[in-house]
C-alpha positions in Angstrom: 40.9 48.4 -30.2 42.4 45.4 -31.8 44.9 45.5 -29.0 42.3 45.3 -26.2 40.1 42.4 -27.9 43.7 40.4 -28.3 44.1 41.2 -24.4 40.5 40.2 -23.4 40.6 37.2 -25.6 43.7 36.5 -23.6 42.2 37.0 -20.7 39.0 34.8 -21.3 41.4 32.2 -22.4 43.5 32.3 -18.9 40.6 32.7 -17.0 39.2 29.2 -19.0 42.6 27.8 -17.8 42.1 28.1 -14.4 38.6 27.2 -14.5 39.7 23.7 -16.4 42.4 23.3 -14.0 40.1 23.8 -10.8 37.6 21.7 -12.4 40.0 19.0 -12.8 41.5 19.4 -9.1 38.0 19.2 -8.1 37.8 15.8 -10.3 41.2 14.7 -8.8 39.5 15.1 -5.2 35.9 13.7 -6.3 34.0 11.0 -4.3 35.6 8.0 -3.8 33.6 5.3 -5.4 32.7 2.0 -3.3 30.5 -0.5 -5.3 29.1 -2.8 -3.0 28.8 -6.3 -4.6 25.6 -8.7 -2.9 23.3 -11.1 -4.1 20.0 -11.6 -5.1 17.0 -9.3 -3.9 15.0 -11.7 -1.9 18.1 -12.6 -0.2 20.2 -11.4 2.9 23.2 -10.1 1.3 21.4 -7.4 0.0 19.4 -5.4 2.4 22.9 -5.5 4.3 24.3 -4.1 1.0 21.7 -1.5 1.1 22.7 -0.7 4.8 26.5 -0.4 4.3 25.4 2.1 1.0 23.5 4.2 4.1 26.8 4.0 6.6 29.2 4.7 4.2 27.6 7.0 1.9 26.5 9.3 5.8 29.7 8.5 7.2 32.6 8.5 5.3 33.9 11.9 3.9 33.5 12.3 0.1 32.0 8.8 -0.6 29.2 7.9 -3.1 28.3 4.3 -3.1 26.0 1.7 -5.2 24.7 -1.1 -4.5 25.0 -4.1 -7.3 22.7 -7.3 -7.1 24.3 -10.0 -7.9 24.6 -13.7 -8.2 26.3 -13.6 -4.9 29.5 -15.4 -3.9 31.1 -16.8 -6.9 30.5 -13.2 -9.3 31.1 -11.4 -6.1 34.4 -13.1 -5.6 35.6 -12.5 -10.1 34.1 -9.2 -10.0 36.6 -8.1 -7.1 39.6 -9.5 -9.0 38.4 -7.7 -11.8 38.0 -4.8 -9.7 34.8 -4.0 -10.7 33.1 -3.7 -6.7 35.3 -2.5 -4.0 33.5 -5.0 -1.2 31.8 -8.1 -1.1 29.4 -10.7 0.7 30.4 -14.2 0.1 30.2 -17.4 1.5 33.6 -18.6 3.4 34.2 -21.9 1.1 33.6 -19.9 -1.8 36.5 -17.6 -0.9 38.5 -20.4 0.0 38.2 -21.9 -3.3 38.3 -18.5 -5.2 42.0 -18.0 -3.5 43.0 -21.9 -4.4 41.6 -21.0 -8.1 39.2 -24.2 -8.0 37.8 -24.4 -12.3 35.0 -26.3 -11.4 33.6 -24.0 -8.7 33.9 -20.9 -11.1 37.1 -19.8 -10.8 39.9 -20.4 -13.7 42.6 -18.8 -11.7 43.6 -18.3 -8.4 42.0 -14.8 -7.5 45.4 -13.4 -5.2 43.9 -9.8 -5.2 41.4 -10.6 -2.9 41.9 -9.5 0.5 39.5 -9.7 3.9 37.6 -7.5 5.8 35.8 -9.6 8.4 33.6 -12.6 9.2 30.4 -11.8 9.5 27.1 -13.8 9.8 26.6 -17.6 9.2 24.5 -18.8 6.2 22.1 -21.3 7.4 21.6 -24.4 5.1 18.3 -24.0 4.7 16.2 -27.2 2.4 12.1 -26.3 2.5 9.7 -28.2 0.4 6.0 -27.8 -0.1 4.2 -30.3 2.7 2.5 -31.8 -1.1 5.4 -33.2 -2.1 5.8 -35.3 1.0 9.2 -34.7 1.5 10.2 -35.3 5.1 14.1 -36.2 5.0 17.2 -35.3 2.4 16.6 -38.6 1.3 13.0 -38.3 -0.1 14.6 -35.5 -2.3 15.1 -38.9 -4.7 13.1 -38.6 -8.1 12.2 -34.7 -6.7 12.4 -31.4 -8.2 14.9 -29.5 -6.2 16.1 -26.0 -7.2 19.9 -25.7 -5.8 20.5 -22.1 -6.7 21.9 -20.2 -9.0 24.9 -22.2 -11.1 28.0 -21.8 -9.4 26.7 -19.5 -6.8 27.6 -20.1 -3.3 24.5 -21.7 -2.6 25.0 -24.1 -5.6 28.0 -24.9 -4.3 26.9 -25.8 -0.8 24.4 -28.0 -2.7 27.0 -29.9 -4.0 29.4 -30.6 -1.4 26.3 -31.8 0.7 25.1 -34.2 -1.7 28.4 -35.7 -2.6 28.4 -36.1 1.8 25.4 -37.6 1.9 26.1 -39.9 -1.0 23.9 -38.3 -3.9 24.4 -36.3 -6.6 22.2 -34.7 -8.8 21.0 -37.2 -11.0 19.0 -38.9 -8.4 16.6 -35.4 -8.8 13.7 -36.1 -10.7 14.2 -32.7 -11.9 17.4 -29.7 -10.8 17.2 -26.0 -11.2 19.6 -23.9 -11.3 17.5 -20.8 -9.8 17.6 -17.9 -7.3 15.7 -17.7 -4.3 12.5 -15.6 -5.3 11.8 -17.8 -8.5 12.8 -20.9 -6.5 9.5 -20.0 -4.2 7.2 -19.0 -7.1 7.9 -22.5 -9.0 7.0 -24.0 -5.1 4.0 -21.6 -5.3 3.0 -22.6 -8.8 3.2 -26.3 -7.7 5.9 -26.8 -10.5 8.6 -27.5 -8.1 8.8 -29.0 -5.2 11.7 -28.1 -3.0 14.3 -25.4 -2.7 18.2 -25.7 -1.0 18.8 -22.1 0.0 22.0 -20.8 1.8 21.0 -17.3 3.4 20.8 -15.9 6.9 17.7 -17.0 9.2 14.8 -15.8 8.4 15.5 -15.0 5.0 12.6 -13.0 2.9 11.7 -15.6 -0.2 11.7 -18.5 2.6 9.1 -16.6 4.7 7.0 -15.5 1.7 6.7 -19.3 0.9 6.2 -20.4 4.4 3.1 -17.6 4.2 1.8 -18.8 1.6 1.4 -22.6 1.7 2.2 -25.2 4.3 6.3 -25.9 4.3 8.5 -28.5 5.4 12.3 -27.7 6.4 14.1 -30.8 5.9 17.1 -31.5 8.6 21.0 -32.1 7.5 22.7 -34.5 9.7 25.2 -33.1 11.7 27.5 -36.1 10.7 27.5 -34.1 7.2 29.2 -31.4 8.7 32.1 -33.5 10.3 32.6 -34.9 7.0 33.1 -32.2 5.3 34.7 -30.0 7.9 35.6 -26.5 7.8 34.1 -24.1 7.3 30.8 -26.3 7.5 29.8 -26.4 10.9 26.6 -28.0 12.7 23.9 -25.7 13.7 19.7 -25.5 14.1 17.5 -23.4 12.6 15.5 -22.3 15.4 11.4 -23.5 16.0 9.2 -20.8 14.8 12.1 -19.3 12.4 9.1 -19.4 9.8 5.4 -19.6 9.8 4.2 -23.6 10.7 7.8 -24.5 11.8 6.9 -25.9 15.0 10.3 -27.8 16.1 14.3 -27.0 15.5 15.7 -28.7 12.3 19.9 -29.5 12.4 21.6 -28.2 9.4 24.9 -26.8 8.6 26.1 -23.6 8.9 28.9 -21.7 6.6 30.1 -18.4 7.8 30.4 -15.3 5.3 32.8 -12.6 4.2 33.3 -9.2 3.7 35.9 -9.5 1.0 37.9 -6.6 -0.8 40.7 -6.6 -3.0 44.4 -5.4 -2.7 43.9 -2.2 -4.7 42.1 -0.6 -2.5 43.3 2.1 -0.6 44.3 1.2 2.7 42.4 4.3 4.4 39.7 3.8 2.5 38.8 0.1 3.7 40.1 1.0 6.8 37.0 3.2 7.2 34.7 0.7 5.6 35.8 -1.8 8.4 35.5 1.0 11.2 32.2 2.1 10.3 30.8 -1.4 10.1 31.2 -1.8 13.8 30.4 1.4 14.7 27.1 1.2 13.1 25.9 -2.6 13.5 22.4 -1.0 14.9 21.8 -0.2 11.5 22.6 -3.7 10.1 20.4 -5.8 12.7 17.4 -3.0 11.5 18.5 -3.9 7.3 18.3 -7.8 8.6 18.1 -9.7 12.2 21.0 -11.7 10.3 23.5 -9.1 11.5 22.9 -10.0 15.1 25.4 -11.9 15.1 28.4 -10.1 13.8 30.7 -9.5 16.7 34.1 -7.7 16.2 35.8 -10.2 18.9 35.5 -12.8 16.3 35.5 -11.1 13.0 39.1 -11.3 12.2 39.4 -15.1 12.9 39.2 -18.1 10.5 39.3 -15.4 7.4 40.4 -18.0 4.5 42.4 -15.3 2.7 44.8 -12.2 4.1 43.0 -9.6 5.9 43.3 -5.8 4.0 46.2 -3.4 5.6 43.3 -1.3 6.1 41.4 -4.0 8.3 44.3 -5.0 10.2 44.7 -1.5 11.4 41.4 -1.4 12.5 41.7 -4.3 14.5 45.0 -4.0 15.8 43.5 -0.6 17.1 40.8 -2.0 18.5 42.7 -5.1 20.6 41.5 -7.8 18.3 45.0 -8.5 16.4 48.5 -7.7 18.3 
């Protein structure tokens, strides 16, 4: 009897074993994990976030995804070197100053893990003030209250290079905040601020919720500013009737964004992340009109830092890179 309780007990305890060990080889062969790193709510970055989750998470074998709002490019950017996100939006001269380790832009080392997926979309420049605070040009910002993003987000960092081109700073604001997009518009709305420098697609959600509810003014960037700066700050337009009671075109510059990953990734991995982008860009233009304009002809060019393995295969598959 004893004999036969020692063998069952043996038994249970084998049969344990190989339950443990197929849990564990299930474990070895569970989902593989892709955090997708984006901005703020109201902004572009993440209803494309939101889309990639979809594509992925539908598309890719054995993949669970989550979507992580953000401060955008400059967290996006030491979250990936941390290797806390396995892609990223972010704005090109963030990127460029991520991999050149610029301090005073947020970055106290040279990030050399991250690694490219593709250019995307442009961020537009985008400066709207209330039509109260009579502020027509950049130059009536003077003695303002402007609210230039979030600190050291790419947007901030846009604001900065433009006023040092345009031969301002800061302290010529009569007041600065350092907010994102949605409580930029409801200071506008609450008539305790009067203007807001956003860098987002066209069309973006907290511009058009202002624009909706009170009269707006978008105020132009020279084009000169652009050729001051130079790349990757280009000239562009925001289009007449991009938002409610903008009746003309207004110049402004234009900095392309990202998809960044970093080298630890598994080549397979963000080779399928780059495949099923292009496959599916329906999907993005649905999550935001901003996708329109992602086109794979250009998407490996002018990418400040080295495209992924995985990437490079894709294109080199597709004819893009020899």
């Amino acid at each position: 009897m004893l004999h036969f309780s020692a063998r069952r007990a043996a038994t249970s305890t084998a049969l344990a074993a190989i339950s443990l060990a197929a849990l564990s080889a299930s474990a070895a062969k569970a989902d593989t994990f892709i955090n997708i790193l984006t901005g703020g709510t109201s902004g572009v970055y993440y209803p494309l976030g939101v889309a990639l989750s979809k594509i992925y998470g539908e598309k890719i074998p054995g993949v669970r995804t989550q979507v992580q709002s953000t401060k955008a490019s400059v967290e996006n950017l030491n979250l990936l070197q941390k290797g806390k996100g396995e892609i990223a939006l972010a704005l090109g001269d963030s990127v460029k100053l991520a991999w050149e380790g610029d301090a005073e832009a947020g970055f106290k080392e040279k990030l050399d893990k991250l690694r490219g997926i593709a250019g995307v979309y442009s961020n537009y420049i985008q400066i709207v003030a209330s039509k109260d605070s009579g502020i027509k040009s950049f130059a009536d910002l003077k003695g303002k209250g402007l609210s230039v993003g979030a600190p050291k987000s790419g947007t901030e960092l846009n604001a900065r290079a433009i006023f040092e081109a345009m031969g301002m700073s800061y302290k010529d604001l009569g007041k600065t905040e350092y907010l994102p997009f949605a409580e930029s518009v409801e200071l506008i709305k609450n008539r305790q601020l009067d203007a807001t420098l956003q860098s987002a697609g066209l069309g973006v959600a907290s511009i058009r919720d202002l624009a909706t509810s009170l009269p707006i003014e978008v105020v132009a960037v020279p084009a000169s500013v652009a050729e001051k700066l130079g790349p990757p700050y280009q000239a562009e337009e925001i289009p007449a009737g991009t938002y409610e009671g903008q009746a003309a075109a207004v110049p402004t510059l234009a900095v392309r964004n990202i998809l960044v990953t970093h080298a630890d990734v598994p080549e397979e991995v963000v080779y399928q992340m780059t495949k099923q982008l292009f496959e599916n860009l329906d999907q993005m233009v649905a999550a935001h009109k901003a996708a329109k304009a992602i086109k794979l002809e250009t998407a490996a060019k002018g990418v400040p830092v080295p495209l992924h393995p995985g990437a490079e295969r894709y294109f080199k598959e597709k004819g893009i890179l020899k």
